[in-house]
N, C-alpha and C positions, 0 to 999 in steps of 0.2 A: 560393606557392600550392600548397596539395597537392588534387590529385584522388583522389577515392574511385571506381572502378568498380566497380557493386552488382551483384551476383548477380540476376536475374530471379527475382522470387518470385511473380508470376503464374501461374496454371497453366491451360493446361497451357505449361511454361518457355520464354520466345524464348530461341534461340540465337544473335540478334543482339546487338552490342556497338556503342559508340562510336567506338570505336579496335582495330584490329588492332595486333597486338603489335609489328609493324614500324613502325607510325602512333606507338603510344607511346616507343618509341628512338629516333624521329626528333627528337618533343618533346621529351624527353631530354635529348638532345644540343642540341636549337637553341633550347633555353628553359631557360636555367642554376635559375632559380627556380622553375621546374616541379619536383615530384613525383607519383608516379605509385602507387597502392596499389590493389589488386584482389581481391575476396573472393572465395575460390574457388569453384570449380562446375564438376560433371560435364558441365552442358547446353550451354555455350559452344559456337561453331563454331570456335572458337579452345581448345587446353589453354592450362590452369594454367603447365605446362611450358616451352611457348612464350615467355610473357609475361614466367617468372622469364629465361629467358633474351634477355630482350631489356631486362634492367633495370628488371620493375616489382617491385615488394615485394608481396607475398602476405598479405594480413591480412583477418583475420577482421572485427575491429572497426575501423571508418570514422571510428567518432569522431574520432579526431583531426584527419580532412582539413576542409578548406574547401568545398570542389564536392564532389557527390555522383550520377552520371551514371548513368542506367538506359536503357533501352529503352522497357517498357511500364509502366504504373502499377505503383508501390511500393505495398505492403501497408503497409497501418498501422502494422504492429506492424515496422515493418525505417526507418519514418523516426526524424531522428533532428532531436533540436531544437535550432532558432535555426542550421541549417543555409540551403546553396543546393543545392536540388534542379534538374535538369533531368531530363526524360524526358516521353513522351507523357500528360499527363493523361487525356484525355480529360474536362474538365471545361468547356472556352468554350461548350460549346452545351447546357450545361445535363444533361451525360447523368445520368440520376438515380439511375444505379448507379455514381457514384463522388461523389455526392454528400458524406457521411459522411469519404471521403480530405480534400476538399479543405477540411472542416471540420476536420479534425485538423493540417491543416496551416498553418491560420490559427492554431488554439490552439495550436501547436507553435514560431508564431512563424518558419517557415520562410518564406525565400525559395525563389517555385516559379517556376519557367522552364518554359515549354513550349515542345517545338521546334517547335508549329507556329505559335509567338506571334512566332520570329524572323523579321524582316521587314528588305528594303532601304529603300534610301533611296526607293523608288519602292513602298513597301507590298505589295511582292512577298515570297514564302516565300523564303527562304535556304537552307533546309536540308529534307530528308525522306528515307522510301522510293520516292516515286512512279514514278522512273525505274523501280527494279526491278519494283515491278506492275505497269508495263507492261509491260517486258520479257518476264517470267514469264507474266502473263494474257493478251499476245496470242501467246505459245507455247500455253497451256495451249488457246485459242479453237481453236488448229489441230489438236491432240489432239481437243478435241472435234468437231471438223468429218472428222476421220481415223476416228475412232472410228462417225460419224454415217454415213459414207460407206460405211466399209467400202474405204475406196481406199487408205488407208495407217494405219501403225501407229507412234505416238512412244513414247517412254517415259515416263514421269510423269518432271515437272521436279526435286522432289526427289531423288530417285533419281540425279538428274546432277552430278558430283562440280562442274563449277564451269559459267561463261556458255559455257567454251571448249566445253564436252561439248556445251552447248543447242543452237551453233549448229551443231557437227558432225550432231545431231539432225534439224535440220528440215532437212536434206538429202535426209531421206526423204519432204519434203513434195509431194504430186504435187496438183497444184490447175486445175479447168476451166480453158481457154481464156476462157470469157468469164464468168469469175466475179468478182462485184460485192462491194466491200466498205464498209462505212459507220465511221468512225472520227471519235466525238465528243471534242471537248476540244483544249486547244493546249499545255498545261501539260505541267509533268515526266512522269504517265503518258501523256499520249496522246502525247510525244517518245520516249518509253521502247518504246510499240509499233509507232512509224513507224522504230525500228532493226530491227526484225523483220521488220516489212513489206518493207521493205528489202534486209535479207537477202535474205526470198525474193521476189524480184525484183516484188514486185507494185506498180506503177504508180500514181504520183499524179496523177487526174486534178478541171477543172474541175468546179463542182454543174452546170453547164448542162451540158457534155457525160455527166455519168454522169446525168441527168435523160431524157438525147435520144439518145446512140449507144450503139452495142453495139460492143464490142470484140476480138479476137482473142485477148487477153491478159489475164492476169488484173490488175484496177485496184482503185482505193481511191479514195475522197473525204473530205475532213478538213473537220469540219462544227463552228463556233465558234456558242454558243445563239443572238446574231445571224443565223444560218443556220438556223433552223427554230423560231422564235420569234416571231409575230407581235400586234401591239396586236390586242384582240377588237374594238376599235369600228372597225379599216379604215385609223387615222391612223396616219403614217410612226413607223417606230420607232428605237428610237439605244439602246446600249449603258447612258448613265448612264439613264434612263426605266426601261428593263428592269430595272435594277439596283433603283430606287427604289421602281418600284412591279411587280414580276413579278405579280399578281392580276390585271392589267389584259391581261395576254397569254395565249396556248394556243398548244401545238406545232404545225405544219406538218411534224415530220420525218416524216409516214406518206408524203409523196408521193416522197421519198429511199428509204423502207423497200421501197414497192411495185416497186424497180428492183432488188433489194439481195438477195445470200444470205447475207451473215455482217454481223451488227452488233457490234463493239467499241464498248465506252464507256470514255472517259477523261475524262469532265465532271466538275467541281464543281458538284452540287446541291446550291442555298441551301436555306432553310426560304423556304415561299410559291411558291418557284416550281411553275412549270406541271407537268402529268405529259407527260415527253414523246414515249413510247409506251406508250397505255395497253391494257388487257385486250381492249377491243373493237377497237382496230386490228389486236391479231394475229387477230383473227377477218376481216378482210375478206375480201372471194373474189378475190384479187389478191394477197393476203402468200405471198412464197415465202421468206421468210430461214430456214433454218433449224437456225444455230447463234448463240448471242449468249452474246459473250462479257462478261461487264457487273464491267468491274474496279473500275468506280466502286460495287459492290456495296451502295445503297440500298437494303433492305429492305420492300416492300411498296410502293415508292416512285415515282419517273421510270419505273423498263421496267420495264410488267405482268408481264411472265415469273418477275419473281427474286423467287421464294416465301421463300426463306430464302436465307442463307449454305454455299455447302461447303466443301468441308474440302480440306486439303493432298492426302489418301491418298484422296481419291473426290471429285476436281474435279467432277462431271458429273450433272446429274441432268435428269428431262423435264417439259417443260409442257405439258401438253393446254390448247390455246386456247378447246375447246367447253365445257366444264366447270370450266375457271381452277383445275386443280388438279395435283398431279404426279406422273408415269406414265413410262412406260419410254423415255428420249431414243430408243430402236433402232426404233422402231417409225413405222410413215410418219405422215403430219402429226405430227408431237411435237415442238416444239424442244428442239435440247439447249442448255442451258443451263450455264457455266462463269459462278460468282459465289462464288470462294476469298475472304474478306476479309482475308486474311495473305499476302498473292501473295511479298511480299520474304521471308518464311522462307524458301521453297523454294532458294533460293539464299543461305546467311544468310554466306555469306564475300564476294564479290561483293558484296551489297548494304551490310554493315558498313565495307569497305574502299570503298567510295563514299560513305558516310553519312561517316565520318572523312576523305575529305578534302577534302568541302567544310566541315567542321566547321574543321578547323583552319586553313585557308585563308580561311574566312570570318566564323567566331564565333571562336577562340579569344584572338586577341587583344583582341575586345571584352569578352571574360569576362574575360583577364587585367586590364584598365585600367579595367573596369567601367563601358564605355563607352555610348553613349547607345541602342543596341541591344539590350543588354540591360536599362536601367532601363522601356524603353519594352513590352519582351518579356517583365516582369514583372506576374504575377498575382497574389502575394501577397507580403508583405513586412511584417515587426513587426506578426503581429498582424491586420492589415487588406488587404480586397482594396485594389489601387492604383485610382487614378481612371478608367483607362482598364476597367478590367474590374467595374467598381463594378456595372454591371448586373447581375451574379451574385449580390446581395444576398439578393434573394429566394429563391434555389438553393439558399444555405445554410442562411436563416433558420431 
């Protein structure tokens, strides 16, 4: 089997990769039938150099390989036909700006893999960045809360040669005695921001105790939508119910928020579900959070606050609650708001070299043997969406 690793033609370019150049000689070596080809590029967090020296072959043109591995969506004009593609589509949820890719990939005849289509045997993701946007977003939340304060000063995460720099960083983090934190989600990011948390020594405590006591030290509560998701008619609620029918429910997390100075998010929001702090909650006369760090960075979405997206080089921007529009984070009542939706660039060696070795550890054999993980994790194939993503019909039409 030969692998093709493509150059990012998205712009503006990730510097993430599949494999570090040590990831790719390990395969190398431990996969006689493995081959390994890589197009070159200034952008990588990895050189060219690197790679030739660790036995991949340097070519321009991919045609000749079997697998074809990117990062972020391929450009149209860089796919190649009656290939296997893998990389982030961004096409299961119907986005309508890659509409036109996912139609040239069916007329191309290409097999499309998406890494977030690979699943266990329990319907669980296999593989992603999430760890690192946590990591990264609940760094970046205390920059903003540093910045918001005035009590300490971090560096922007980019800027930090690896994770080792980050956590030398929040060394400088000085945090109240009895400051409260809210951290939604259970998944890779919100595991990603409870190492942070960690770090700096902030405290995991009960919802009943961060509901009812005041603490000496600074704590957290890790809040699953279970947790601040209630049926609207009053009747008991359960996890598959919420799942099937999320319209039938509204948040409860404002009675958490009104205890709370820094909200992190690391949820999964579905389409239908609830909002689950909305524009009028941060208006109550009782909301004191105020920095949110919203790594799950939905758009006009779950938290009122996050107007837009920012950026790697200007994490930070403000929300005026009275007027729902954005204004100076430094300025008293304003939250500051941290909602990067590329968290894992900022570290793009770190999160590449995590991304590869659960790759190889967990998909690559399936991909070598074309095993039931990946027929399952496919989106298109000769021609046709597969039965399982058949829904997309209409997306393309």
């Amino acid at each position: 089997m030969k692998i093709g690793i493509l150059k990012e033609g998205k712009n503006p370019p990730d510097k993430r990769v599949p494999f570090s150049p040590k990831q790719c000689s390990h395969i190398l070596e431990s996969y006689p039938g493995i081959s390994i080809f890589i197009q070159p590029s200034d952008n990588r967090c990895f050189s060219d150099l690197e790679y030739l020296e660790c036995g991949v072959t340097l070519e321009e043109d991919l045609s000749n390989c079997d697998v074809l591995m990117g990062i972020k969506e391929v450009p149209i004009d860089m796919l190649i036909k009656e290939k296997i593609f893998l990389f982030f589509s961004h096409t299961i949820k119907k986005q309508p700006y890659n509409k036109k890719l996912l139609q040239n990939i069916i007329k191309n005849r290409i097999q499309l893999i998406d890494y977030e289509t690979l699943l266990d045997v329990n319907g669980k993701r296999v593989i992603g960045f999430g760890r690192y946007a946590g990591i990264v977003g609940c760094y970046n939340t205390f920059l903003a809360y540093g910045k918001k304060t005035k009590k300490y000063h971090l560096e922007f995460a980019n800027l930090l040669k690896d994770k080792t720099y980050l956590e030398r960083e929040l060394s400088k983090v000085v945090l109240p005695d009895n400051l409260k934190i809210i951290l939604t989600g259970t998944g890779r990011v919100s595991s990603g921001a409870v190492e942070v948390l960690e770090l700096l020594g902030v405290k995991n405590i009960s919802k009943k105790d961060f509901l009812n006591k005041e603490f000496n030290y600074p704590t957290y509560v890790q809040l699953t939508p279970m947790d601040y998701n209630d049926r609207i008619d009053g009747y008991s609620s359960s996890k598959k119910d919420f799942y099937t029918s999320p319209h039938q429910y509204q948040s409860s997390i404002l009675k958490y928020a009104l205890c709370a100075d820094i909200l992190i998010t690391g949820h999964y929001f579905a389409p239908n579900s609830p909002v689950i702090l909305s524009r009028s909650d941060f208006r109550h006369e009782l909301f004191k959070i105020k920095v949110v760090g919203d790594i799950s960075c939905d758009i006009n979405g779950p938290i009122g606050c996050t107007l837009r997206p920012s950026t790697i080089n200007n994490p930070i921007y403000g929300y005026n609650p009275v007027n729902e529009l954005e204004d100076d984070y430094t300025r008293d009542n304003i939250i500051a708001v941290m909602a990067v939706d590329n968290l894992p660039c900022s570290l793009p060696k770190d999160a590449s070299v995590d991304f590869g070795q659960v790759f190889i550890s967990k998909v690559l054999d399936q991909l070598r043997l074309n095993g039931s993980m990946i027929s399952k994790a496919t989106i298109a194939i000769d021609g046709s969406l597969t039965d399982k993503f058949s829904y997309l019909s209409d997306y393309i039409s």
